[in-house]
C-alpha positions as CSV (number, residue, x, y, z in Angstrom):
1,X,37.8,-4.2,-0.8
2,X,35.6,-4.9,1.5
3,X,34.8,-2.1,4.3
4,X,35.7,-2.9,7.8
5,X,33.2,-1.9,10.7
6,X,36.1,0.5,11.7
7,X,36.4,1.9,8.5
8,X,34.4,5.5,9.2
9,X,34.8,6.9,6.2
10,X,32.9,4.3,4.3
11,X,30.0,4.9,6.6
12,X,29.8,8.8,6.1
13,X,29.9,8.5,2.9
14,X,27.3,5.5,2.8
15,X,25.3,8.1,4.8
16,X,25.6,10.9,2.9
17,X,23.5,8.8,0.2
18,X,20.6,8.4,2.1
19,X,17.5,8.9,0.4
20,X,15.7,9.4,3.6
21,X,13.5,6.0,3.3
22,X,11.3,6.2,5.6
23,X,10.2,9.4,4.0
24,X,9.4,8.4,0.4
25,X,10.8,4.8,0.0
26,X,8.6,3.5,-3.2
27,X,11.3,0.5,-3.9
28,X,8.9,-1.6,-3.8
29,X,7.0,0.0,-6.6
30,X,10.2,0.1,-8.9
31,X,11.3,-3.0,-8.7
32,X,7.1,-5.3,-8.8
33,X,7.2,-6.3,-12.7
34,X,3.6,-6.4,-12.6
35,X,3.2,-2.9,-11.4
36,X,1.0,-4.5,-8.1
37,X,2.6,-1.6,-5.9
38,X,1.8,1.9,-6.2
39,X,2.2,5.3,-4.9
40,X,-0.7,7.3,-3.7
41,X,-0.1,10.9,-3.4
42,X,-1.8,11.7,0.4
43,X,-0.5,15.3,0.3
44,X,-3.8,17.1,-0.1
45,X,-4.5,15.4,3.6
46,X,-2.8,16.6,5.8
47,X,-3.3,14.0,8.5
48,X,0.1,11.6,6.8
49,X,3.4,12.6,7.6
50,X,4.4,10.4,4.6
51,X,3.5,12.4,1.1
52,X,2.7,8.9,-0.2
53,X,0.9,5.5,1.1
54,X,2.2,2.4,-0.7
55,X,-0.4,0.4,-1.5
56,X,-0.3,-3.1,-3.0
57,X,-3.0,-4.7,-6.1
58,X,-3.5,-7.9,-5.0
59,X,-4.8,-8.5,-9.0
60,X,-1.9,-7.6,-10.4
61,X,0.9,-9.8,-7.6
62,X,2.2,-12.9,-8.4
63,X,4.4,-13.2,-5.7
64,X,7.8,-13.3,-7.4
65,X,8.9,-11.9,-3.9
66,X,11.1,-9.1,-5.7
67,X,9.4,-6.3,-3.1
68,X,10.1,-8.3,-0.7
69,X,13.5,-8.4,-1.9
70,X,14.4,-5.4,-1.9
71,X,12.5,-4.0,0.9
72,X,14.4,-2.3,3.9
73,X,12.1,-3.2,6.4
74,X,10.7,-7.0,7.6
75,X,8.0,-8.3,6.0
76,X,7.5,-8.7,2.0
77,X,4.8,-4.9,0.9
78,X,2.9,-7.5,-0.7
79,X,1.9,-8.8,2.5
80,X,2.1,-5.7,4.7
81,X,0.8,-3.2,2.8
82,X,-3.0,-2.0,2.5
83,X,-4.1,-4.3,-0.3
84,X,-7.1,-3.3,-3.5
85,X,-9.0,-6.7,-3.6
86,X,-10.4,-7.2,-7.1
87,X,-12.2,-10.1,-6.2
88,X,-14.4,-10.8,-2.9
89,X,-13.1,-14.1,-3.0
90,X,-9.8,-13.2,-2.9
91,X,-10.5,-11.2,-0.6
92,X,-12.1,-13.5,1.5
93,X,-8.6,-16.5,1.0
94,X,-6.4,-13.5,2.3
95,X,-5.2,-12.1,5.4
96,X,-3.9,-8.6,4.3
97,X,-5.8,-5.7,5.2
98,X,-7.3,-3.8,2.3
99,X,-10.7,-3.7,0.8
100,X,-13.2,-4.9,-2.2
101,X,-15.6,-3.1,-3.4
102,X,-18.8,-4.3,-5.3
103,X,-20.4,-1.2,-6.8
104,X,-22.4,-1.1,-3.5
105,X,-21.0,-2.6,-0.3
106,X,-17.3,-1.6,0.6
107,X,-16.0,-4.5,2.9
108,X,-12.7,-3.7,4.5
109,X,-10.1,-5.4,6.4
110,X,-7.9,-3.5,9.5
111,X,-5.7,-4.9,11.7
112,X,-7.4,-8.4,11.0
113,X,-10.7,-6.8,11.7
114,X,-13.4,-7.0,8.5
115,X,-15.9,-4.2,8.6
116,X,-18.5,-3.4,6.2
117,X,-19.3,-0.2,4.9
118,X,-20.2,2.0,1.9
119,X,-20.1,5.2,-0.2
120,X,-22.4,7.9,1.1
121,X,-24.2,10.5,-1.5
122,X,-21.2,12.1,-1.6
123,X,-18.8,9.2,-2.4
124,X,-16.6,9.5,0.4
125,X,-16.4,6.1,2.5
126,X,-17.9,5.5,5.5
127,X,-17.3,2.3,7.4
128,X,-18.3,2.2,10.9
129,X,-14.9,1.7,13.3
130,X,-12.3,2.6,10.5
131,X,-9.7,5.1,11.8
132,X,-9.8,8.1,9.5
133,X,-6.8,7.8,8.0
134,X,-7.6,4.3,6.3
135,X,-10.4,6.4,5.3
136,X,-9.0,9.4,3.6
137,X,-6.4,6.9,2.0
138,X,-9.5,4.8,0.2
139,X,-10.9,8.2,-0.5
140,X,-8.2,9.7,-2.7
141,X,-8.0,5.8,-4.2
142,X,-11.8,6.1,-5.5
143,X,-11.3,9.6,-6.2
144,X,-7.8,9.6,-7.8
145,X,-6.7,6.2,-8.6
146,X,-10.4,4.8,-9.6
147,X,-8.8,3.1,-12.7
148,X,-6.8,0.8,-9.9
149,X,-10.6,-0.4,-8.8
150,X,-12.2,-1.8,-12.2
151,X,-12.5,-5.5,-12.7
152,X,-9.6,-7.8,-13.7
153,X,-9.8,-11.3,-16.2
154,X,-9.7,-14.1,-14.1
C-alpha cells in the first residue's frame, strides 16, 4: 500500500536507511554503463569535507542520462560535475568545468571561467586564479588516477 504523508512510521523507517548522501553519494558512478563517473579518494587533503570528489570522463559519456536519473540532487553529474576533457576540442564545444591537458599546457574551465596553466618541476598544477581545492583535486587525478588522462579513439 501506498504510505500516507501521515503515516510516521514509514518515514522513520525510510530514515533509518539513510546512507548519509551528501557524505559519499557515488550513485552516479554505479549506475554510468560506460564507467564516465568516478570516485576520487580526496582523503590525504584535508581541505574536502567529502572523502571523495565525483568527477565525470567526458570520453567515456554518451549521455544515456542514467546519472542523471538517478541522482538526488538537480542537474544530470554529467553536466555538473568537474569534467576530464580528452580532447581540446571537446573541450572547447562544452560548457562543463573541468580541464584538458596536452602534455604541456593544462587549460581549465571554473565557474565558466577558462584559465590556462601548467605542471611545475614538480608536477603539481599551477594555474593562475584556480582556488586550491580545484587544484589539489587535479593533483591527486595526475598523481593517482593518471590512467583516466591518456588518449581515447575517436
Amino acid at each position: 500500500s501506498n504510505p500516507s504523508l501521515s503515516d510516521s512510521e514509514f518515514f522513520k523507517r525510510e530514515a533509518s536507511r539513510c546512507l548519509e548522501c551528501s557524505y559519499m553519494c557515488s550513485k552516479c558512478v554505479d549506475v554510468c554503463p560506460n564507467r564516465a563517473n568516478v570516485a576520487i579518494d580526496m582523503r590525504a587533503w584535508e581541505a574536502f569535507s567529502d572523502p571523495y570528489e565525483i568527477v565525470h570522463i567526458d570520453a567515456y559519456c554518451n549521455e544515456c542520462g542514467n546519472c542523471e536519473t538517478f541522482c538526488p540532487y538537480s542537474g544530470g553529474p554529467y553536466k555538473k560535475k568537474f569534467t576530464i576533457f580528452s580532447l581540446k576540442e571537446d573541450f572547447e564545444n562544452s560548457t562543463n568545468d573541468g580541464f584538458f591537458y596536452d602534455g604541456e599546457a593544462l587549460i581549465v574551465r571554473y565557474e565558466g571561467v577558462v584559465l590556462t596553466g601548467e605542471l611545475d618541476k614538480e608536477g603539481l598544477v599551477n594555474v593562475e586564479g584556480l582556488p586550491p581545492e580545484v587544484e589539489m583535486l587535479i593533483d591527486e587525478i595526475f598523481t593517482s588516477y593518471h590512467y583516466l588522462l591518456g588518449p581515447v579513439e575517436e
